[in-house]
N, C-alpha and C positions, 0 to 999 in steps of 0.2 A: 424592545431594544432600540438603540436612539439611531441607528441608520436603518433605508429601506432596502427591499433585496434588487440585486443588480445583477445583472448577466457577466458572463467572463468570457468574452468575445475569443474565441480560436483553440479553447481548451472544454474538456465538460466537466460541471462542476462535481461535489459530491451527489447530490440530489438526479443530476443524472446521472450518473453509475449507478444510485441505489436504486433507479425506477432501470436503468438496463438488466440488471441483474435480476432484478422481481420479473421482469416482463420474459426474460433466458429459461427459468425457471417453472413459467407457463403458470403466475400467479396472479388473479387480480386486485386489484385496488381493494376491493371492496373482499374477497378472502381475504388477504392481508388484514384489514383491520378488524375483520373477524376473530384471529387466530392471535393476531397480537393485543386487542382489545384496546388499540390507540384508534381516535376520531376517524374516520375518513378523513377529514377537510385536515384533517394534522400531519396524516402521512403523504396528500396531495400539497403540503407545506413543504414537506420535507424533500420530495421528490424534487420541487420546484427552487429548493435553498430561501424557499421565502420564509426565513429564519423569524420576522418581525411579526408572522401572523398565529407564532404559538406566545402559551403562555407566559412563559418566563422562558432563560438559557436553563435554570434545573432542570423544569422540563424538557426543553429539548436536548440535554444532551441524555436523560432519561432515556426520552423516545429511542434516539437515537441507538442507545448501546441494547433496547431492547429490538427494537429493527433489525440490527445487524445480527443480534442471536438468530431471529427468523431465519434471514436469508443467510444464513452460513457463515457471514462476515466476521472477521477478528473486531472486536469494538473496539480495543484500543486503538487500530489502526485508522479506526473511522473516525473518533471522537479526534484523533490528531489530526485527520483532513479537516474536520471541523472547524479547528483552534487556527487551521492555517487559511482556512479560508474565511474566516470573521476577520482574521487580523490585515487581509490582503484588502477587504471590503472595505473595512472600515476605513486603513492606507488610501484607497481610491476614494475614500471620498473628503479627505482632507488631503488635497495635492500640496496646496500653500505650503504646508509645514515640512510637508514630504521635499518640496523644494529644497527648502531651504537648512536642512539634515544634512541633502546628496550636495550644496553649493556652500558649504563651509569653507572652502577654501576660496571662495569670490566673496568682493564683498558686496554688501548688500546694493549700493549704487550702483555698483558694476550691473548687477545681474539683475536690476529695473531698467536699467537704457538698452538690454540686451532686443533685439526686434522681436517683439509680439512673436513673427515666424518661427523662431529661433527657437521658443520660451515655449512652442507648443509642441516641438520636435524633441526637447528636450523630455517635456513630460510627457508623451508618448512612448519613447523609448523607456522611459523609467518606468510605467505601466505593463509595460510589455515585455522584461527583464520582469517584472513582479507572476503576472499572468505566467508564464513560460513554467518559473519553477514551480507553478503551482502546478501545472501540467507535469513537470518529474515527478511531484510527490504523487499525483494520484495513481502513475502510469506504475509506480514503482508499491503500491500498493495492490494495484490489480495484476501485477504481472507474475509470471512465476519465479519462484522461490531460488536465490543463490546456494549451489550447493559445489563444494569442492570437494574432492577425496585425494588424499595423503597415500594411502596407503591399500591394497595393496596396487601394484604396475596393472596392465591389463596384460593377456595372454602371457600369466606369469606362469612357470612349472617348477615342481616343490614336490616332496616328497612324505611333507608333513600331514595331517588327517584336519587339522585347523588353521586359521591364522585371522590377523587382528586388522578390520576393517574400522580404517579413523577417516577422519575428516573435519570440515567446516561446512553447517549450515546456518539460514539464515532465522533467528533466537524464536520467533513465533511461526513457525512453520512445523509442521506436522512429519515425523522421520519415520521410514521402515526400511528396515533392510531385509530382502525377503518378505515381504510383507507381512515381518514383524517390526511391530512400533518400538524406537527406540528413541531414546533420554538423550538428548546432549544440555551441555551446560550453559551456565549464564550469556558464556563467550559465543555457544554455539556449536563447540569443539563437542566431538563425540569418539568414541573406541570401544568394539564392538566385534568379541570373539565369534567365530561361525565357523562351524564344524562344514570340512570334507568331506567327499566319498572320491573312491578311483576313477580316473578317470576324469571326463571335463566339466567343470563347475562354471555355471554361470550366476554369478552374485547381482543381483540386482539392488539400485539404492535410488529410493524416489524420496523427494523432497516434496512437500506441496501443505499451500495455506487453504485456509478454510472453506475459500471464494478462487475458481483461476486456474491455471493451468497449472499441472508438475513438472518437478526439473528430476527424469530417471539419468542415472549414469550406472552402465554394467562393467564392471568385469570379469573377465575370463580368465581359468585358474586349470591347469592340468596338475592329476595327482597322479607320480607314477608311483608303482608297486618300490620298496625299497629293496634293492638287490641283496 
C-alpha cells in the first residue's frame, strides 16, 4: 500500500480493539493463528494497523473478516472501521491538499501569508476533528447495541392471556425476547406476540452484538383473572 502505518494519537485504532478483545478472551497470538490459519507476523500486522506489511488490501481485508469470525466480531462492522481508518491515514498523510478542500473559501494568497503559527493550529485542529470521529465510530462499534421498545408500558395490567411486544433495534445486533431469538427487519423494527399467565409477568428483551456488552430492557405486565 503506498502510505506507512501511523499511530492515532488519543483514540485506539482498530488493530487495538482486535488485539483487546483476543487478549479479554484469554487467546494468544500464537493460538490465534493456529485456529485461524493466518501467519503470525500477519495477525501481529493487524493487531499493530501496520496495514503495509500484509500482502495486498484483498488480503487484508480477507484476514480481517476472517479474524473477526474468530473473535465473535460482526465483519462488517470491522471491514467499515477499516475503510474508515485507511481513509483517515491516508487524509493525514496528505495534509497540503486536506488544506486546501477545508480553505476553499480563502484564497489561496490569503492562506500563504497566514503565520506558519496559525497554518499549524489550523491543521491540528483539522486532524483532530478527523481522529475524534474515528474514536465515535469505533466506541460505537464496541459499545452496546441501541434498543427501544414501543410497546408494551411497563407495570402494565390487562386482562388479556397475550400481547404484542414491538420495538426498534439496532439492524446487526442479536434479538431475544425471553431468550427467544427474534427477527426484526431491515429498519430494525420488530413485533413479537408472547403469551401470559395470571398473575405477574416479567418480559424480558436483550439486545446484543457479537462482541460487547447487551442492552436488556424488562417489562412488567400483571394478568388479572376476567371477572
Amino acid at each position: 500500500m503506498a502510505f506507512q502505518n501511523k499511530s492515532l494519537p488519543g483514540v485506539h485504532t482498530l488493530g487495538e480493539r482486535l488485539a483487546a478483545v483476543r487478549t479479554e478472551a484469554g487467546i494468544s497470538l500464537e493460538q490465534a493463528a493456529e485456529d485461524t490459519r493466518i501467519q503470525i507476523n500477519y495477525l501481529a500486522a493487524l493487531e499493530k494497523s501496520a496495514y503495509h506489511l500484509l500482502p495486498s488490501e484483498v488480503y487484508t481485508r480477507s484476514f480481517l473478516k476472517k479474524y473477526a469470525d474468530f473473535l465473535e466480531l460482526n465483519p462488517a462492522s470491522v471491514i467499515r472501521l477499516y475503510e474508515k481508518e485507511i481513509t483517515l491515514l491516508e487524509k493525514s498523510q496528505r495534509p497540503t491538499s486536506r488544506l486546501v478542500q477545508i480553505s476553499l473559501n480563502l484564497s489561496r494568497r490569503y492562506f500563504l501569508i497566514l503565520p506558519k503559527l496559525f497554518r499549524r493550529l489550523l491543521l491540528g485542529a483539522i486532524i483532530i476533528a478527523c481522529f475524534s470521529y474515528l474514536g465515535y465510530i469505533l466506541y460505537d462499534a464496541f459499545s452496546a447495541p441501541e434498543l427501544v421498545i414501543w410497546e408494551p408500558n411497563d407495570n402494565l395490567i390487562t386482562t388479556d392471556r397475550s400481547l404484542e411486544v414491538a420495538g426498534r433495534v439496532e439492524s446487526d445486533a442479536l434479538l431475544r425476547i425471553n431468550n427467544q431469538e427474534i427477527f426484526s427487519d431491515q429498519n430494525g423494527e420488530f413485533r413479537e406476540v408472547v403469551n401470559l399467565q395470571d398473575g405477574l409477568n416479567v418480559i424480558e428483551i436483550e439486545a446484543r452484538k457479537k462482541r460487547g456488552p447487551a442492552t436488556v430492557i424488562q417489562r412488567r405486565v400483571l394478568v388479572n383473572k376476567p371477572i
